[in-house]
C-alpha positions in Angstrom: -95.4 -62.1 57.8 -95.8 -60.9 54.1 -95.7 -57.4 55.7 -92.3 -58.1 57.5 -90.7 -59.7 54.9 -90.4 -56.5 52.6 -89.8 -54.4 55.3 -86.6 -56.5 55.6 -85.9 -56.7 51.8 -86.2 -52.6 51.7 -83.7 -52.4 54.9 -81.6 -54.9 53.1 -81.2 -52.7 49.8 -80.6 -49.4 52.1 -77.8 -50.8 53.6 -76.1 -51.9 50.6 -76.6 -48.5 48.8 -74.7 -47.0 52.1 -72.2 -49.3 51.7 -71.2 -48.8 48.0 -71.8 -45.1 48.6 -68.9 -45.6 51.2 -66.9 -47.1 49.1 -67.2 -44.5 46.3 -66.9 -42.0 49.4 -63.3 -43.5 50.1 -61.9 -44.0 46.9 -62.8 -40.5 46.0 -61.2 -39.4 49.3 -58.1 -41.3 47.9 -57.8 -39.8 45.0 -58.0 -36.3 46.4 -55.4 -37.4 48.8 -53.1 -37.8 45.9 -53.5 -34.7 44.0 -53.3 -33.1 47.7 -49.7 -34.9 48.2 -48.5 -34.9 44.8 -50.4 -32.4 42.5 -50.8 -32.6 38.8 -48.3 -30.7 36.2 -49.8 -29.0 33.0 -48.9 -27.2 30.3 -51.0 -23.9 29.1 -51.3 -24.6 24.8 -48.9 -21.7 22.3 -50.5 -21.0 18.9 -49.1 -22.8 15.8 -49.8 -21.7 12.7 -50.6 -23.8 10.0 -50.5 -23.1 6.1 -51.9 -24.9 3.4 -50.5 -24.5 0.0 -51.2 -25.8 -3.3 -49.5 -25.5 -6.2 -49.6 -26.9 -10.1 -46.2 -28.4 -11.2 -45.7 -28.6 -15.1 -43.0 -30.3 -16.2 -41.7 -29.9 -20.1 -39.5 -32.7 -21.5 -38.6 -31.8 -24.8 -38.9 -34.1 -27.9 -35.8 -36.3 -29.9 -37.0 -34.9 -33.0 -37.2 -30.9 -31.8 -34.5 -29.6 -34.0 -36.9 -31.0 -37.0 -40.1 -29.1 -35.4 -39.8 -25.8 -37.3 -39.0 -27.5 -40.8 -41.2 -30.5 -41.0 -44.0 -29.4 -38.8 -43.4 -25.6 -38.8 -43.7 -25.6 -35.0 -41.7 -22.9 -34.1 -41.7 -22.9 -30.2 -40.9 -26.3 -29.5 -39.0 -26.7 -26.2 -34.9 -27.6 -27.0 -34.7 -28.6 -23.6 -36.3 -30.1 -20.5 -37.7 -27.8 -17.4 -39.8 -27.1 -15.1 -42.6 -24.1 -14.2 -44.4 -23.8 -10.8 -47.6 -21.8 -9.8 -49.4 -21.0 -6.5 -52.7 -22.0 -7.5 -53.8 -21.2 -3.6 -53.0 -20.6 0.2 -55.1 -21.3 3.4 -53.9 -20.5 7.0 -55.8 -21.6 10.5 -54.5 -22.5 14.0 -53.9 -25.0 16.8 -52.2 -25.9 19.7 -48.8 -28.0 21.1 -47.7 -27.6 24.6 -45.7 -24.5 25.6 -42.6 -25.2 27.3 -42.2 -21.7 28.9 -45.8 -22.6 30.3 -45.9 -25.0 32.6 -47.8 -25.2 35.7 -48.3 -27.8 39.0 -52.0 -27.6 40.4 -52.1 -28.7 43.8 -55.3 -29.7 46.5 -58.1 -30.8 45.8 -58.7 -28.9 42.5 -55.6 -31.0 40.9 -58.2 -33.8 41.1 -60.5 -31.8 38.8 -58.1 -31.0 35.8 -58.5 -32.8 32.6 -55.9 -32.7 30.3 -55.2 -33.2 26.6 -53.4 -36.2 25.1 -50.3 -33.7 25.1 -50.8 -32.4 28.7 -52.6 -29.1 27.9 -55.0 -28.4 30.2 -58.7 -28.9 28.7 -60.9 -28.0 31.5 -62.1 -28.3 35.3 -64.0 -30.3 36.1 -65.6 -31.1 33.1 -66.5 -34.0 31.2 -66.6 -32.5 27.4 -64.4 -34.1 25.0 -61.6 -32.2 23.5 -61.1 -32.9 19.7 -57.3 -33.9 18.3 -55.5 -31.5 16.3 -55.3 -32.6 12.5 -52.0 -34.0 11.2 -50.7 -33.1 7.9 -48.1 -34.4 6.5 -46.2 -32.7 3.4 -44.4 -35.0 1.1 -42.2 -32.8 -1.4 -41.3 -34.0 -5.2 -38.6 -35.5 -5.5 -36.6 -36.5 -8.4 -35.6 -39.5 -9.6 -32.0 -40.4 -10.5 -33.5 -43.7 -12.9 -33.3 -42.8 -16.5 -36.6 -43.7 -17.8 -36.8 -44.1 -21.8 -40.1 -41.7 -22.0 -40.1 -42.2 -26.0 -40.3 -45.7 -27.0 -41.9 -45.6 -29.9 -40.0 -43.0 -32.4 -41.7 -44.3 -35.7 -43.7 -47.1 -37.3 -40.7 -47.8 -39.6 -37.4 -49.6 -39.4 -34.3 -47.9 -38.0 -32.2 -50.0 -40.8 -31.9 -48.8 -44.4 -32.4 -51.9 -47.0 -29.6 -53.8 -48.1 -28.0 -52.6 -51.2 -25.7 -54.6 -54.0 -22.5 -53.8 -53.2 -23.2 -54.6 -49.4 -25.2 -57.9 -48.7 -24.8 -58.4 -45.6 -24.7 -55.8 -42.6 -27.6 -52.7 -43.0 -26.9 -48.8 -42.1 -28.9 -47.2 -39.7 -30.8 -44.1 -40.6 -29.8 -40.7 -39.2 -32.1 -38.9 -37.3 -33.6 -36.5 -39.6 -34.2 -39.6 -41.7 -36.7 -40.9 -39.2 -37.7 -36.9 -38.3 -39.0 -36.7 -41.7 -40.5 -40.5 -41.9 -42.4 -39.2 -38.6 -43.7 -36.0 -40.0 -44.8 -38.3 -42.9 -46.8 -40.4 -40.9 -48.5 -37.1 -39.4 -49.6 -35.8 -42.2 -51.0 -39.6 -43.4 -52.8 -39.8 -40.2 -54.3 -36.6 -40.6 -55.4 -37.2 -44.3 -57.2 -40.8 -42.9 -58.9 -39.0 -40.3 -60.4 -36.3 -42.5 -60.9 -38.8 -45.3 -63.2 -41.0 -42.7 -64.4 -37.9 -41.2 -66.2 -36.9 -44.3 -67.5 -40.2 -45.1 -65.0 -40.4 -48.3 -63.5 -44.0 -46.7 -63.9 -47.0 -48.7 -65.2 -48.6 -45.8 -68.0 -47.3 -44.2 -68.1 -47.6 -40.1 -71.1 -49.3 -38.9 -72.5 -45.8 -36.7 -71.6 -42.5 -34.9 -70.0 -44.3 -31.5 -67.8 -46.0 -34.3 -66.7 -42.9 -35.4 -66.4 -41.0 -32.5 -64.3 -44.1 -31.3 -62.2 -43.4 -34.4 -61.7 -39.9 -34.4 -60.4 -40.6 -30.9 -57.9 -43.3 -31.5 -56.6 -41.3 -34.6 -56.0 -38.3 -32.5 -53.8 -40.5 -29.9 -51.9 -41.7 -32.6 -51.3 -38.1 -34.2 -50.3 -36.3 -31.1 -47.8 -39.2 -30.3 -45.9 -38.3 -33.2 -46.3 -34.6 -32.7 -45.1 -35.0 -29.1 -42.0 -36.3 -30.7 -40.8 -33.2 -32.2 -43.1 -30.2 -29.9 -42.2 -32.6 -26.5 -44.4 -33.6 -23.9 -46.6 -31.2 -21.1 -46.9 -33.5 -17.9 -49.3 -31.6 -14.8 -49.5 -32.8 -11.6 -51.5 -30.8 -8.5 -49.4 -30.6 -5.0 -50.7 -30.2 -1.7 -48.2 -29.0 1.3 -48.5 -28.3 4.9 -46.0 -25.6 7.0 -46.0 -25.1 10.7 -44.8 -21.7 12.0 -44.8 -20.7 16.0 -44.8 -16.8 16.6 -42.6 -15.6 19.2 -43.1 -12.6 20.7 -40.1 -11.8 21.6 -38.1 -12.5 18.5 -40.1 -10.2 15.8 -43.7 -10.4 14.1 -42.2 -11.6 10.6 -40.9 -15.3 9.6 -40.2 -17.1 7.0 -43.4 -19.3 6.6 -41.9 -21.6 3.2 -40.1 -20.5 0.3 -41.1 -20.7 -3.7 -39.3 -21.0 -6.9 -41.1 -21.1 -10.2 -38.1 -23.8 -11.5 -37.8 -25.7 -8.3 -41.7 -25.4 -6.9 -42.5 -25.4 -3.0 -39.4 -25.7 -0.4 -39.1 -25.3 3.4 -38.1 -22.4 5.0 -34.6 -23.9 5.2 -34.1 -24.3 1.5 -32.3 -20.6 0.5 -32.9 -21.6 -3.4 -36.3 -19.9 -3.1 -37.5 -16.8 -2.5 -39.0 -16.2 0.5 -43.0 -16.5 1.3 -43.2 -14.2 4.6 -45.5 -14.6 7.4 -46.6 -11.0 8.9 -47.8 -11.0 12.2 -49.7 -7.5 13.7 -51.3 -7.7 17.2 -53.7 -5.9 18.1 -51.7 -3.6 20.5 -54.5 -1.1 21.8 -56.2 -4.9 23.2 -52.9 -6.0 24.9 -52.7 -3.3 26.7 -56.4 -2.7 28.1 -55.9 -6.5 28.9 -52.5 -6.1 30.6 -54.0 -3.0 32.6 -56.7 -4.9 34.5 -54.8 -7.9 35.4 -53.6 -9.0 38.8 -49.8 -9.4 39.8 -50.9 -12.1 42.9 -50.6 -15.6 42.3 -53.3 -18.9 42.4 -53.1 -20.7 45.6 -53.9 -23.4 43.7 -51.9 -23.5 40.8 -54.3 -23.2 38.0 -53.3 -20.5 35.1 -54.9 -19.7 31.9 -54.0 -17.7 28.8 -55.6 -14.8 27.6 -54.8 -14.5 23.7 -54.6 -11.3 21.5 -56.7 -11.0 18.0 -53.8 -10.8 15.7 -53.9 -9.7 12.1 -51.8 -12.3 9.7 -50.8 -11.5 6.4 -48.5 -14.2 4.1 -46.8 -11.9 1.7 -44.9 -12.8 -1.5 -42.9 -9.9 -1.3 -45.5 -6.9 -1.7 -47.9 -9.6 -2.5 -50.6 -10.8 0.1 -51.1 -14.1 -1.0 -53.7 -14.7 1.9 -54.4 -13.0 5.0 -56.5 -13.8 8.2 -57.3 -12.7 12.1 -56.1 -15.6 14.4 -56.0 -15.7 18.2 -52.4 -16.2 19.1 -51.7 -17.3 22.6 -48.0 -16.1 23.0 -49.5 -12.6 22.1 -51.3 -12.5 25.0 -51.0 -12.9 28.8 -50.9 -15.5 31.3 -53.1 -14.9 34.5 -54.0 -17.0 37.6 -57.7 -19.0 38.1 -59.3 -17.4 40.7 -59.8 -19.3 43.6 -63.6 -19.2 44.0 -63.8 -20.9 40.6 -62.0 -23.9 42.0 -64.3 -25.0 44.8 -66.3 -28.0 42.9 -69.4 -26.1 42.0 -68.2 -24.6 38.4 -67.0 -26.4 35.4 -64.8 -24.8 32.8 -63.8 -25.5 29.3 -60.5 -23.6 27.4 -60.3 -23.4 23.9 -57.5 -26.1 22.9 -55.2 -23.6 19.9 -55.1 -20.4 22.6 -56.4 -21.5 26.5 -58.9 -18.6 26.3 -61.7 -19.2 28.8 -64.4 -20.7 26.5 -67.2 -21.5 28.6 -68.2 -21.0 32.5 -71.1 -23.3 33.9 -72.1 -24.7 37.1 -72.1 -28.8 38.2 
């Protein structure tokens, strides 16, 4: 009885593996069925270009007391005026890819079912289970300027703005003019720089309890001093940019665009901003490759709608005029050709993977 008993149990858990196993069977057959009716549309990826720029911004705002500079201070440079100076400080170029809307495709039959697509619709690979990795976003925010007027000097001296009172006139005071408080400012400088030295050298009444004390000192002194001096040489503000620009070769329409444009007074601007001068981007395919790969390809057409790109090595330069600011070799889709999948590829047995910036085959293996 023991013995017939797990014979039945073992019969038991056949049958139930043959009936999910039909189940999976039919939905699979259902699924094909669609892709057979309907098919699946795709798009084959174009190369974007993207270039990474950084760039220092220094921004001089000149001081109230600057027409005092030269004769209180004898600073003889100090800025009459407020501006601006850019610099490329560096450039970076690399590649992905959108959808190309002179590259779409329907797959039909049974292979539709095997297609896996990107988040955008580019195709990814057949029937394949790797993982395609998203494109990085960047997002380019350029400076802007502010129309507030911000008081950026609010403290002009340690002294009243109001003379004293004098006998004829008791009540009401007269404001100083502005080389009077110039030349109370330069006064202060010079006292400042006197204490320091004086405390410096140990020659202070008072002695400072040890060498953090006087470090701390020297430091706060020297806030205090260049303060004042800022008031007649005007301030030096940095700050450190990063922006992002996205060009799409055509190869129809030229190898040379406008990738951004640059002015040293008005920093980083998009292509469409004719203030600057432009930062070209230089394209040079590899011509001798195009045409070896053009000679050996087929003019027949997939049965089964699948297509894949086969990109050109390209040779990019960004040029600043006769400048190369930064240069690279970048596999650009749109370069290239588009040619069918053949048909024995498409049976099941093989998977395939594309790379995701050019839909160049990148790997072939079997299932």
């Amino acid at each position: 009885m023991r013995g017939l008993f797990s014979l039945l149990l073992v019969l038991l858990l056949v049958a139930a593996n043959l009936n999910l196993s039909a189940k999976d069977d039919k939905k699979k057959s259902a699924s094909e069925l669609a892709a057979i009716e309907g098919g699946v549309t795709y798009a084959l990826p174009r190369t974007v270009i993207r270039i990474e720029v950084d760039a220092v911004q220094e921004i001089l705002l000149h001081g109230p007391y600057f027409a005092f500079a030269q004769k209180y201070l004898g600073i003889s440079n100090a800025p009459k005026a407020d501006g601006e100076n850019w610099i490329l400080t560096g450039v970076r170029m690399d590649a992905y890819g959108e959808p190309d809307p002179s590259a779409v495709y329907r797959a039909i039959g049974s292979t539709a079912a095997l297609l896996s697509l990107t988040e955008d619709g580019v195709i990814a690979g057949i029937n394949s289970d790797e993982k395609q990795e998203a494109a990085k976003i960047l997002t380019s925010t350029f400076p802007f300027k502010s129309n507030e007027n911000v008081n950026l000097w609010t403290d002009l001296s340690m002294h009243s703005f109001l003379t004293e009172k004098d006998s004829t006139k008791k009540a009401g005071n007269n404001f100083k003019s502005l080389e009077e408080k110039a030349a109370e400012a330069a006064s202060d400088i010079v006292k400042y720089r006197k204490r320091k030295a004086s405390i410096m050298a140990g020659k202070d009444d008072k002695f400072l309890p040890d060498g953090d004390a006087y470090q701390v000192t020297g430091v706060e002194l020297d806030k205090i001093i260049n303060s004042y001096v800022e008031l007649f040489a005007g301030k030096r503000v940095v700050k450190q940019h990063h922006l992002s620009f996205e060009v799409i070769p055509d190869s129809k329409n030229g190898k040379a665009l406008v990738a951004f444009r640059f002015s040293p007074n008005a920093g980083v601007l998009p292509a469409s901003n004719v203030s600057g001068k432009p930062i070209m981007l230089e394209l040079e395919p590899n011509s001798e490759l195009k045409q070896k790969i053009e000679a050996v390809q087929t003019t027949e057409t997939t049965t089964k709608g699948v297509y894949y790109r086969i990109p050109v090595v390209t040779q990019a330069r960004l040029l600043n005029g006769s400048d190369i600011l930064a240069q690279a070799k970048l596999s650009i889709a749109q370069f290239g050709v588009v040619t069918p999948m053949s048909d024995g590829l498409l049976n099941g047995e093989y998977s395939i993977d594309f790379y995701p910036a050019n839909g160049a085959i990148r790997r072939i293996g079997t299932k």
